[in-house]
BALOBA-1460 file (C-alpha; in Angstrom, 3 decimals):
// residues 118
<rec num="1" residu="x" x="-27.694" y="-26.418" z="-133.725"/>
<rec num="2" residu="x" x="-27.916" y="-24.383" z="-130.209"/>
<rec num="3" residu="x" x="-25.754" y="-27.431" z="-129.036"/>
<rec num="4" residu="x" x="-22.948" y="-26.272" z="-131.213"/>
<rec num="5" residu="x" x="-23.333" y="-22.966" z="-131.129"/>
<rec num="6" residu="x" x="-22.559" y="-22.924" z="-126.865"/>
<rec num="7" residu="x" x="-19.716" y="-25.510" z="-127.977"/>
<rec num="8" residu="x" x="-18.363" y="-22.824" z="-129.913"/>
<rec num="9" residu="x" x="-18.722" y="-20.126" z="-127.308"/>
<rec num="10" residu="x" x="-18.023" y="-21.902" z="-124.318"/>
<rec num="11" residu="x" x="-14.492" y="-23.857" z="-126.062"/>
<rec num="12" residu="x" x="-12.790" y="-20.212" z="-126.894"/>
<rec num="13" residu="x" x="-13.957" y="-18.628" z="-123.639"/>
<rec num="14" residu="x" x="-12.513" y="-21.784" z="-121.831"/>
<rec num="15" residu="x" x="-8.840" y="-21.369" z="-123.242"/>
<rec num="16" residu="x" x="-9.094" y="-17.112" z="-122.735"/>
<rec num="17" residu="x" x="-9.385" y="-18.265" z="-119.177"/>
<rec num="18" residu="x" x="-6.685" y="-20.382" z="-118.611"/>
<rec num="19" residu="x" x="-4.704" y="-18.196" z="-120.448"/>
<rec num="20" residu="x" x="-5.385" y="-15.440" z="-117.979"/>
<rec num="21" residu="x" x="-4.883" y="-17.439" z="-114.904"/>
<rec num="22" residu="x" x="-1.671" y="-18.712" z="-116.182"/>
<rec num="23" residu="x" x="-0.251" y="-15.672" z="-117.325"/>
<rec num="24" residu="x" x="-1.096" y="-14.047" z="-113.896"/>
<rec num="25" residu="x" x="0.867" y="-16.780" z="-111.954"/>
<rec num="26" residu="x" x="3.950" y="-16.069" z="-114.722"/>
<rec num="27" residu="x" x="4.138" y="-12.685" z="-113.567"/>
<rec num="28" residu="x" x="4.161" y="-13.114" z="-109.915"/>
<rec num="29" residu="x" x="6.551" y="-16.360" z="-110.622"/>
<rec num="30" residu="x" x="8.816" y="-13.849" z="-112.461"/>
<rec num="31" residu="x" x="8.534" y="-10.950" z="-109.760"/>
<rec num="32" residu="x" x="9.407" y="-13.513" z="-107.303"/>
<rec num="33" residu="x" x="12.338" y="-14.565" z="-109.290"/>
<rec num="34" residu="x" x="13.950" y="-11.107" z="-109.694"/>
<rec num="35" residu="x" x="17.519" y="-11.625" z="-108.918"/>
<rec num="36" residu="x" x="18.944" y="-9.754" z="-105.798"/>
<rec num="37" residu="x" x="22.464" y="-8.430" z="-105.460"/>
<rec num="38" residu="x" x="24.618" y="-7.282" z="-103.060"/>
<rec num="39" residu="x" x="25.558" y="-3.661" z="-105.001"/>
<rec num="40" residu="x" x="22.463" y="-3.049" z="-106.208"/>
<rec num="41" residu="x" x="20.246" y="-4.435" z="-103.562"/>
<rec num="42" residu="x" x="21.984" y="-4.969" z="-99.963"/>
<rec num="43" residu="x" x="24.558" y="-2.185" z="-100.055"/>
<rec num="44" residu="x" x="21.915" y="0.484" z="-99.475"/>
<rec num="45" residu="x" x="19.973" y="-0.778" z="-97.035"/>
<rec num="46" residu="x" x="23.214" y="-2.059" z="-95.147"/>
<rec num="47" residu="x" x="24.684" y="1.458" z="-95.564"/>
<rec num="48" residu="x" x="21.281" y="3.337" z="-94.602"/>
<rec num="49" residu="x" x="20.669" y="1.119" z="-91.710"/>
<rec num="50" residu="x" x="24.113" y="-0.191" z="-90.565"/>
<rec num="51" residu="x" x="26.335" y="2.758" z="-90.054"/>
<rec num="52" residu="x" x="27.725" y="3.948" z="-88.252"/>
<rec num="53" residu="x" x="27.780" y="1.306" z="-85.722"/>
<rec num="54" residu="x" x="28.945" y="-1.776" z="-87.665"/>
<rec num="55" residu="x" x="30.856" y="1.072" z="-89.578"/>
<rec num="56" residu="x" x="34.848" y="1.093" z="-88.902"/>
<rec num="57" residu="x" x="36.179" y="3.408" z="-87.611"/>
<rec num="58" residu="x" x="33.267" y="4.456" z="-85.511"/>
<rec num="59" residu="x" x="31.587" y="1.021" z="-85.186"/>
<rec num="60" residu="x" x="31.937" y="-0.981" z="-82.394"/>
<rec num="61" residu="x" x="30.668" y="-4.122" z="-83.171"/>
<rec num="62" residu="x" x="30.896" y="-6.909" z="-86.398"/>
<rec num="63" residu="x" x="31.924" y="-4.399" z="-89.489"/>
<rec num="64" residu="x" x="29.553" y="-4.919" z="-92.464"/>
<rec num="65" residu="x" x="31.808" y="-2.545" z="-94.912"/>
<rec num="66" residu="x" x="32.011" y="-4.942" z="-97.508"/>
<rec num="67" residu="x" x="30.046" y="-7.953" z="-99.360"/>
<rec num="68" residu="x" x="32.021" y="-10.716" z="-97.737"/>
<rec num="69" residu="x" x="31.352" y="-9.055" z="-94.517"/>
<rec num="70" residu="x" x="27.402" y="-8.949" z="-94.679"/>
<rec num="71" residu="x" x="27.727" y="-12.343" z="-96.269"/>
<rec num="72" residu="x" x="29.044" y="-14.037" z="-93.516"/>
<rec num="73" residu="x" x="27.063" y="-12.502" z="-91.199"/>
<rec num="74" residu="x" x="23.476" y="-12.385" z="-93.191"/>
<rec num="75" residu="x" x="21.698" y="-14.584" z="-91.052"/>
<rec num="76" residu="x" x="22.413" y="-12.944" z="-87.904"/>
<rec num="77" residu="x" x="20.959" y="-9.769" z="-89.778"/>
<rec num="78" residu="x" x="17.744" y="-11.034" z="-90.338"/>
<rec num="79" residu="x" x="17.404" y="-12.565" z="-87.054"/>
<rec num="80" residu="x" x="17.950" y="-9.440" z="-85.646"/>
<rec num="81" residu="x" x="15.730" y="-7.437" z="-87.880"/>
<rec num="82" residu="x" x="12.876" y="-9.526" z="-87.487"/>
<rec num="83" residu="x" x="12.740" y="-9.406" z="-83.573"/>
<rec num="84" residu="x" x="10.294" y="-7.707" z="-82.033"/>
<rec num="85" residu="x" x="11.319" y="-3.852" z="-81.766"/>
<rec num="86" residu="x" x="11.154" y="-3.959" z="-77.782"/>
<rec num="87" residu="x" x="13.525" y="-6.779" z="-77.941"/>
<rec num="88" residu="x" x="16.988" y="-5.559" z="-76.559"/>
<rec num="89" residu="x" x="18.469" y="-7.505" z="-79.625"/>
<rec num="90" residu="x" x="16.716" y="-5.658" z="-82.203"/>
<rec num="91" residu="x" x="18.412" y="-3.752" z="-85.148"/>
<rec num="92" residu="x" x="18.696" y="-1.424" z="-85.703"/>
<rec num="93" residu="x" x="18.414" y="0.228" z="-82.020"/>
<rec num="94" residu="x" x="15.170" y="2.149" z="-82.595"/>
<rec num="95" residu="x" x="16.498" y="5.206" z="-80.789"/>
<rec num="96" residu="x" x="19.191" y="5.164" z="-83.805"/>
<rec num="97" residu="x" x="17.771" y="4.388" z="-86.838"/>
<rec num="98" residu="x" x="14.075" y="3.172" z="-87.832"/>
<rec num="99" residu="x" x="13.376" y="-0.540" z="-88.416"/>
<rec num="100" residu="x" x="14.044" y="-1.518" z="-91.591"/>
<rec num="101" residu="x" x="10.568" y="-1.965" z="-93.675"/>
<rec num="102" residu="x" x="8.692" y="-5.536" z="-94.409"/>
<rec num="103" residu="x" x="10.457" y="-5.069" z="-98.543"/>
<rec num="104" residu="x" x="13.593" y="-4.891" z="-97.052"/>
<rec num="105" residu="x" x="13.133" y="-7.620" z="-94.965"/>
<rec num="106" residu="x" x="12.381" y="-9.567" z="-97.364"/>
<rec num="107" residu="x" x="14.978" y="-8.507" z="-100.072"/>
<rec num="108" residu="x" x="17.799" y="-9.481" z="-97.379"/>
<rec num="109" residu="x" x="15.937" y="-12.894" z="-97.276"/>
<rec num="110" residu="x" x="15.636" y="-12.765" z="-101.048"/>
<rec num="111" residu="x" x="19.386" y="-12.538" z="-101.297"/>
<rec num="112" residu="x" x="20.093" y="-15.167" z="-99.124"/>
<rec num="113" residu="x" x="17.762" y="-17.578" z="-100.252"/>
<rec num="114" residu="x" x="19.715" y="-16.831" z="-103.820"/>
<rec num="115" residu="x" x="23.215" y="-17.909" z="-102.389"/>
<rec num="116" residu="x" x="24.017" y="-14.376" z="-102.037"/>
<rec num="117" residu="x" x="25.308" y="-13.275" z="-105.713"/>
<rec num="118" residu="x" x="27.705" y="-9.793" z="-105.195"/>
């Protein structure tokens, strides 16, 4: 009778927690699978950290103004944002603008790794 009785609190207790676990790895899944645009998403941080210098008519170098712009040049971006900040080729220059943080890092990543949607 004890045999059945752990059956029947041990069989319940055994599907709550896979439930649990499962559902926890659905969230992140669906955080992870937020979709990234360039309006909502890359605009700002390509406004806030970009101008004026790849700005027309102040900038001076490639001109991210628009999506097809930043899309062409997206992977130079990260490359440059993830150097080291004492590296000469880091963006932004940090006596113009501060580095951009780890989230938007990884939200230009995000993006890319998404094919870019506008």
């Amino acid at each position: 009778m004890k045999k059945i009785q752990l059956i029947a609190l041990i069989l319940p207790l055994s599907i709550l927690m896979v439930n649990c676990s499962s559902a926890g790895k659905g969230k992140s899944a669906y955080v992870e699978a937020k979709k990234i645009s360039y309006e909502t998403d890359i605009k700002p941080i390509i406004t806030t950290s970009c101008t004026p210098c790849h700005m027309p008519p102040q900038g001076r170098k490639e001109p991210f103004q628009n999506y097809e712009q930043v899309k062409e040049h997206i992977t130079a971006i990260i490359a440059r944002v993830k150097l080291p900040q004492e590296d000469r080729k880091f963006m932004p220059p940090v006596n113009k603008k501060p580095a951009l943080t780890n989230d938007q890092v990884a939200v230009l990543v995000q993006w890319q790794q998404q094919n870019m949607p506008q």
